[in-house]
C-alpha positions as CSV (number, residue, x, y, z in Angstrom):
1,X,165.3,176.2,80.4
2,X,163.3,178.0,83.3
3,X,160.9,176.0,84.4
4,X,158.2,178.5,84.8
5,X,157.9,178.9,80.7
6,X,158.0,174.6,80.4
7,X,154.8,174.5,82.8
8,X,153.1,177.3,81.0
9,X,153.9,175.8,77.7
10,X,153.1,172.3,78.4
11,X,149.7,173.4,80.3
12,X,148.7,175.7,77.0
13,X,149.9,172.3,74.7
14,X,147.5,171.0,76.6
15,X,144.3,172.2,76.5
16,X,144.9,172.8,72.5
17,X,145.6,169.2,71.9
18,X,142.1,168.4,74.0
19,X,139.8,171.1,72.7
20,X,140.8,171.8,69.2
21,X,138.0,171.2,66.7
22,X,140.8,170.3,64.2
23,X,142.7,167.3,66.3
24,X,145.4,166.4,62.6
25,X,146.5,170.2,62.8
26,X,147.0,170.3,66.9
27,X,149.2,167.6,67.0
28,X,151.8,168.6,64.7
29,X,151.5,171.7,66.1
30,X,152.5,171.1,69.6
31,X,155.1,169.0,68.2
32,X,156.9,172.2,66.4
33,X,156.3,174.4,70.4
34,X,157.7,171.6,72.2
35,X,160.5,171.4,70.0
36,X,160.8,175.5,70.0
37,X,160.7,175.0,73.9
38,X,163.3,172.3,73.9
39,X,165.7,174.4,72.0
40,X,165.2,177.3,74.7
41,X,163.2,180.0,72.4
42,X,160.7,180.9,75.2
43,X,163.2,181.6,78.1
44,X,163.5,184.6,79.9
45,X,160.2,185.7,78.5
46,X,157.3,187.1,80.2
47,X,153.7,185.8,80.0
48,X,153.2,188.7,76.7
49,X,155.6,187.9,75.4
50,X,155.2,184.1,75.3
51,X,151.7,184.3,74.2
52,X,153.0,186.3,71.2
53,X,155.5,183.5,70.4
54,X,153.0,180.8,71.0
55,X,150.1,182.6,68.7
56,X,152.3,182.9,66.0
57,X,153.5,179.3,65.9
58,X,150.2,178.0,66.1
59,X,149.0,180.3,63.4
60,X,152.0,178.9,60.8
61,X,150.2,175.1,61.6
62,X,146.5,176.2,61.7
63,X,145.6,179.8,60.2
64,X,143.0,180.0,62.8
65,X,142.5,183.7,63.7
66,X,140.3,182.4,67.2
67,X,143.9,180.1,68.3
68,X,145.7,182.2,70.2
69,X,147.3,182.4,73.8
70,X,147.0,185.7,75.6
71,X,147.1,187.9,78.6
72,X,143.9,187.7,80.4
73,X,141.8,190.6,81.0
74,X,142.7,192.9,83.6
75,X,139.1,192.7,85.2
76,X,139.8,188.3,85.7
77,X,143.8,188.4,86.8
78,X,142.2,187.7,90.3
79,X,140.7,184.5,89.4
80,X,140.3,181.8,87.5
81,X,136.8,180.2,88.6
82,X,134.5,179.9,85.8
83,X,131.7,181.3,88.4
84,X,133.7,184.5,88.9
85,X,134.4,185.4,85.1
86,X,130.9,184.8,84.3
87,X,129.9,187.3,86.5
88,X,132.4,190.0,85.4
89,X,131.8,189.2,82.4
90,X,127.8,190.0,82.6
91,X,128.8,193.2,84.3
92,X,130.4,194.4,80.7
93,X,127.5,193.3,79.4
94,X,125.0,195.2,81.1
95,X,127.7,198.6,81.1
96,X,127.8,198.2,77.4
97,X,124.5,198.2,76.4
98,X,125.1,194.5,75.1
99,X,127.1,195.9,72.4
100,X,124.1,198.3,71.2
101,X,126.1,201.8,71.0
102,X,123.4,203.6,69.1
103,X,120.4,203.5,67.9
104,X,119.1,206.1,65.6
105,X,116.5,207.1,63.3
106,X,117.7,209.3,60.0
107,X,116.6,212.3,58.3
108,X,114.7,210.0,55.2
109,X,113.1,207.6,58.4
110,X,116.3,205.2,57.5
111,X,117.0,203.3,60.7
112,X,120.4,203.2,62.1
113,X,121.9,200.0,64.1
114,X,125.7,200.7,65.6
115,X,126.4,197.0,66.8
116,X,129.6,196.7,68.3
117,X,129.4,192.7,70.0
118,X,126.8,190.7,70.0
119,X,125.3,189.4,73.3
120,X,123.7,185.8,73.5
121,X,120.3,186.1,73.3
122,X,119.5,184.8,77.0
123,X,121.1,187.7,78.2
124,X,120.8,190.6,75.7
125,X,117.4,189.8,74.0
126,X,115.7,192.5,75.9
127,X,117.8,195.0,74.9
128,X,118.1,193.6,71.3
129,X,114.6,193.0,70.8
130,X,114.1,196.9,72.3
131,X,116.8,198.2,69.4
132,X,114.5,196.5,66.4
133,X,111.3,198.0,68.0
134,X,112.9,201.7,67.8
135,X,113.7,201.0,64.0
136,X,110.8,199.0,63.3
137,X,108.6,201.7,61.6
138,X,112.0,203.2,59.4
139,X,112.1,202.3,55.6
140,X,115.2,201.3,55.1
141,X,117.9,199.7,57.4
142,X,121.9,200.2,57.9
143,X,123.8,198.0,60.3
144,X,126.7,198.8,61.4
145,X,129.3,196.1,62.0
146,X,132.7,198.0,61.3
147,X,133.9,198.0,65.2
148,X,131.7,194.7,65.8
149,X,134.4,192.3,67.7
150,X,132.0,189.5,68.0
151,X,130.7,187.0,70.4
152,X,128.0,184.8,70.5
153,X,126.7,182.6,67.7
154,X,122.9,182.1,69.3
155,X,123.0,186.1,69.4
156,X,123.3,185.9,65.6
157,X,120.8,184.3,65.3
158,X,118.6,186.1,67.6
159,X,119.7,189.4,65.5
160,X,119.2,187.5,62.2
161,X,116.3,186.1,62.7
162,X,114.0,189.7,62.7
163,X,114.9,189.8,59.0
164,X,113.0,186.3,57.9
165,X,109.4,185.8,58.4
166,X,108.9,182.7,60.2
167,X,110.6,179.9,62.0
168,X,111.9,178.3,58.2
169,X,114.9,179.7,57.2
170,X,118.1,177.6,57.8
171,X,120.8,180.0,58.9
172,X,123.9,178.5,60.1
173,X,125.1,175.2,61.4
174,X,128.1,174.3,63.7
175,X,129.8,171.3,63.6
176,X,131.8,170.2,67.1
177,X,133.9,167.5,68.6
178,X,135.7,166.9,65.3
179,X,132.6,166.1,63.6
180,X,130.7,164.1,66.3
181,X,128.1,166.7,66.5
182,X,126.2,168.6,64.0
183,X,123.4,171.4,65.8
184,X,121.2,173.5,63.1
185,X,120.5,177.0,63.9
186,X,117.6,177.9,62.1
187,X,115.7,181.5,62.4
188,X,113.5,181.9,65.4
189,X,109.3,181.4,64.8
190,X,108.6,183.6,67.9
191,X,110.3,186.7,68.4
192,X,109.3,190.1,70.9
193,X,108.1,192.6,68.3
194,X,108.3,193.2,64.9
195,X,110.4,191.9,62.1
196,X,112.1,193.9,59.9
197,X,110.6,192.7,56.8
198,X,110.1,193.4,52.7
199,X,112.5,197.0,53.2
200,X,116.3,197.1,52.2
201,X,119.0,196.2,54.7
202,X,122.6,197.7,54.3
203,X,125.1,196.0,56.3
204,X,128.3,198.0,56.8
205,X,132.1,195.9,57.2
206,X,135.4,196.6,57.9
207,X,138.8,194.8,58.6
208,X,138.0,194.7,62.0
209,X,134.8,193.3,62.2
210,X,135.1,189.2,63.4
211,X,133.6,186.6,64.3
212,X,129.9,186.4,65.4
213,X,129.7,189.8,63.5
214,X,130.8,187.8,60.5
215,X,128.0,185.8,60.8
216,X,125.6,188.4,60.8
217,X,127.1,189.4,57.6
218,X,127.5,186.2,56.0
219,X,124.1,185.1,57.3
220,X,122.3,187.6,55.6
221,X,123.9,188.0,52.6
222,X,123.9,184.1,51.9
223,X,120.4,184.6,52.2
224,X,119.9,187.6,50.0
225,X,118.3,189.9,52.5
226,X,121.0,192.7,52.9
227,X,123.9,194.3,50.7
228,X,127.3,194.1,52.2
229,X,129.3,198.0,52.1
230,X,132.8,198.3,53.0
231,X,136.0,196.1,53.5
232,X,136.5,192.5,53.6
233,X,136.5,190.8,57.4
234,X,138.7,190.2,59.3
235,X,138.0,186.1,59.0
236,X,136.9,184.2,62.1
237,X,134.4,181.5,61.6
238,X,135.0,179.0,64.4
239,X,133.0,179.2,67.8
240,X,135.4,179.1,70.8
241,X,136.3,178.6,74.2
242,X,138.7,180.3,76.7
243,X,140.8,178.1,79.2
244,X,143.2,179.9,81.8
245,X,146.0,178.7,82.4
246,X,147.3,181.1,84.8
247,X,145.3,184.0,86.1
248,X,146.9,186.4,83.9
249,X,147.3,184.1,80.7
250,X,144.7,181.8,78.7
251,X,144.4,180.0,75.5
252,X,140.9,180.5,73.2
253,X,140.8,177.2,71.4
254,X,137.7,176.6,68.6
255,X,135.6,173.7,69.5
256,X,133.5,173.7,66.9
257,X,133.5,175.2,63.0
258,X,130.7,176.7,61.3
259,X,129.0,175.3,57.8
260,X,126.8,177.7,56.1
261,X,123.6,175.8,54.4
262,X,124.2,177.9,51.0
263,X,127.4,178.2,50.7
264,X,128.6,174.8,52.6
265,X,131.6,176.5,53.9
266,X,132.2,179.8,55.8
267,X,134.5,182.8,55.8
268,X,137.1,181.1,58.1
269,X,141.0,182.9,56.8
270,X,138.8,184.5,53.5
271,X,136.2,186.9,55.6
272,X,133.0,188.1,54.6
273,X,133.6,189.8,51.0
274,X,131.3,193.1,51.0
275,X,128.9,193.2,47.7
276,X,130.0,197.0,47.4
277,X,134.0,197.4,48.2
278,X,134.9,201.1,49.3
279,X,137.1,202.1,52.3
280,X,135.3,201.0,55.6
281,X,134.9,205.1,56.4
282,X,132.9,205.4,53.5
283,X,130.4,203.1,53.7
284,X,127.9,204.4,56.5
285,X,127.7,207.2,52.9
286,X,127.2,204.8,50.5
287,X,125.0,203.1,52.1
288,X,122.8,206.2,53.4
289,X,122.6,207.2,49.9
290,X,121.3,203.6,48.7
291,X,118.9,203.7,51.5
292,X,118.1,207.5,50.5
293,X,117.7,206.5,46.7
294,X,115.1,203.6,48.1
295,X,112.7,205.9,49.8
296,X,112.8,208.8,47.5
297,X,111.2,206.1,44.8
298,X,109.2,203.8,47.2
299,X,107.6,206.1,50.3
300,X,104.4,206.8,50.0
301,X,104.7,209.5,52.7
302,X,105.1,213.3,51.4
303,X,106.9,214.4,54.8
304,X,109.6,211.2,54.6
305,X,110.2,211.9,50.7
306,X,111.1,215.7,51.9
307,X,112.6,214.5,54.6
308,X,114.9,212.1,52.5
309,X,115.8,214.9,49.4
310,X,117.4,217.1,52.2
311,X,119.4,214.6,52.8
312,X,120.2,213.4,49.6
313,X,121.4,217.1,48.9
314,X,123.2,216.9,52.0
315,X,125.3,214.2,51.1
316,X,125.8,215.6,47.7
């Protein structure tokens, strides 16, 4: 056995067995990757390789889709201070737009939200609260979550919270520290601008949609404020961390599991099951038409009813 793989291995055992919101399944876990190390099943491989062999282990003990060892991103190989990769990490922030790739008002005045990550709230509320304003007059809403990877679960709740009235609504809890800790996120009482309110909200999945995007989702449909169109999620409910371990390697361990208020459970290795199942590439259609079929019956503007049997023919 090389020892490179043994410190790697023992440093990534590590910081599972410390962190893992789930302590009963760590344990037995890092017994079976010792064991695999023991018998020589990691040697001669590279850090890639390894953190393939490691994440698959882990997911035959856990079935946590946020457990996994990998590379690190290229941007961070030259450091591991936390200082460092908060600040490169705020730069793809800001280049991305916070994860807002489009916003877009369609022929029918049916706003259009492409949300690909979502951005805590302390750092992308500007820009989020700027998206709702440019869709705030529209009649009808689609959000679209198909190439959402996640991210943070405050920014959920930022982006959730335009569709509730007040400061009442009970969104979301997270449990942490292997029960220890309970925290209550409930929908914000003061937001920048308008809230989307009273109008139809069409929330588009796919298979890759995760994580804090799957809250979104599951938020709002718990709640009955938006119809799910598309595929089922991928299935990642538990808030996590990143540890490095080298430069170029790190472990994301869940600290903490979420516990929806309606449900009592979340979509953690089930996803987010859409109320309207067609093939993800269909459902920015599906739910235009929906939208479409709304205004046609409830505008009471002349130029948006025009406006929205264009489109309706279009899509015919």
């Amino acid at each position: 056995m090389s020892a490179m793989p043994k410190i790697l291995v023992e440093r990534a055992m590590e910081l599972m067995c410390a962190n893992y919101v789930f302590p009963e399944r760590a344990v037995p876990a890092a017994a079976d990757v010792r064991r695999r190390l023991t018998e020589g099943e990691y040697d001669g491989m590279d850090e890639a390789a390894l953190a393939d062999a490691l994440t698959l282990t882990l997911a035959e003990h856990c079935a946590d889709k946020h457990l996994r060892v990998r590379t690190r991103d290229a941007r961070l190989h030259a450091t591991v201070d936390p200082a460092e990769a908060d600040a490169v990490y705020r730069e793809h922030l800001r280049v991305t737009n916070h994860g807002i790739a489009r916003v877009e008002r369609l022929d029918g005045n049916v706003g259009c939200l492409d949300l690909r990550g979502v951005t805590a709230a302390g750092l992308g509320g500007r820009a989020i609260a700027a998206a709702m304003e440019l869709v705030s007059q529209t009649e009808a809403l689609i959000i679209d979550l198909r190439r959402n990877r996640g991210g943070s679960p405050d920014g959920a709740i930022f982006w959730t919270s335009y569709f509730f009235p007040d400061g009442e609504t009970h969104l979301n809890s997270i449990e942490s520290g292997a029960g220890s800790s309970l925290r209550q996120y409930w929908s914000i009482a003061y937001l920048p601008g308008e809230r989307y309110l009273d109008r139809p909200v069409y929330v588009l999945t796919s298979g890759f949609t995760f994580s804090a995007g799957e809250e979104l989702s599951y938020n709002l449909q718990t709640q009955g404020r938006a119809t799910l169109i598309g595929e089922t999620t991928r299935g990642g409910a538990h808030p996590t961390d990143r540890f490095p371990i080298t430069p170029t390697l790190e472990i994301t361990v869940p600290v903490a599991r979420s516990i929806n208020p309606v449900t009592g459970t979340n979509w953690e290795g089930t996803g987010v099951v859409p109320d309207i199942a067609v093939p993800s590439e269909q459902a920015h259609t599906v739910a235009y038409r929906l939208a479409l079929e709304h205004v046609l019956t409830g505008s009471a503007s002349p130029v948006v009813r025009d406006e929205a049997r264009e489109a309706m023919a279009g899509l015919s």
